[in-house]
Structure formats: structure tokens, C-alpha cells
C-alpha positions, 0 to 999 in steps of 0.5 A: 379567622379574622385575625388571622385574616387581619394578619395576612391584610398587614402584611399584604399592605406593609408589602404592597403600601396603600393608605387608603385601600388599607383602612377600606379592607381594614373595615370590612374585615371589622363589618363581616366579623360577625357574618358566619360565612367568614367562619369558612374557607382559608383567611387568605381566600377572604383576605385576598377576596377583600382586597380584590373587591375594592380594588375593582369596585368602581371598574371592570374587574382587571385583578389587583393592582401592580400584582400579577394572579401567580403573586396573588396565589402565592400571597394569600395561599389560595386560587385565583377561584377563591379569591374570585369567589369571596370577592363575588360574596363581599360585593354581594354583602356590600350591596345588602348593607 
């Protein structure tokens, strides 16, 4: 799942550009790599889940930035519900680390 989550992240950032959000999610994916709760689930759920928790990690969640929830789904695969739900269980592993 974690490469084909590092798959689905660069082609979100080669279509979506964002430095600095990139190297963030980029890192996360690489601390998780080890967690079997990342073993589970579709790779565009934790994909997606990733780039929704630090996109709202220091405001009130409001969704990912220049996209609208229909582009999201249709990006990673997946329900808003899922990402909503994996970002939850990242911000929940953030906080612990």
C-alpha cells in the first residue's frame, strides 16, 4: 500500500503543485510505513486522508484547498467518508508521536 500510496501522492502534487504540503505528506507516509493500520483500506483513502489532515491541521477543517469534495472522490478513488475517516486516525497518530 505504501507505494502505491507514494504514487497516488505524486501525482496528486504533479497535478495539484504544492512544495511544501509535498515534502509534509511525503513524511508521513514514510513515518506510518511501518503502522499495520496502513496495511488496510484503498491507498487513495490514506492517500487522500494524509493530504487532508495537513491541509487542515492548524484550522477548522474546510476540505483541501483549490478542490471541491467530487474532485477529491474522483482523485483517490474513495468517499469523502474515507478520507474524513483516515485523516481522523492520522491526526490521532500525529498527536501520539
Amino acid at each position: 500500500i505504501e507505494q502505491a500510496c507514494q504514487k497516488l501522492l505524486s501525482a496528486f502534487f504533479e497535478k495539484y503543485p504544492n512544495a511544501n504540503l509535498q515534502i509534509e505528506a511525503n513524511r508521513i507516509l514514510k513515518c506510518f510505513s511501518d503502522f499495520q493500520l496502513l496495511k488496510y483500506g484503498k491507498p487513495g483513502g490514506w492517500a487522500g486522508g494524509i493530504i487532508y489532515a495537513l491541509a487542515n491541521q492548524y484550522s477548522r477543517a474546510c476540505g483541501i484547498p483549490g478542490l471541491l469534495n467530487k474532485e477529491c472522490e474522483e482523485f483517490f478513488d474513495v468517499s469523502m467518508g474515507t478520507i474524513y475517516k483516515r485523516a481522523a486516525k492520522i491526526r490521532k497518530l500525529l498527536l501520539a508521536m
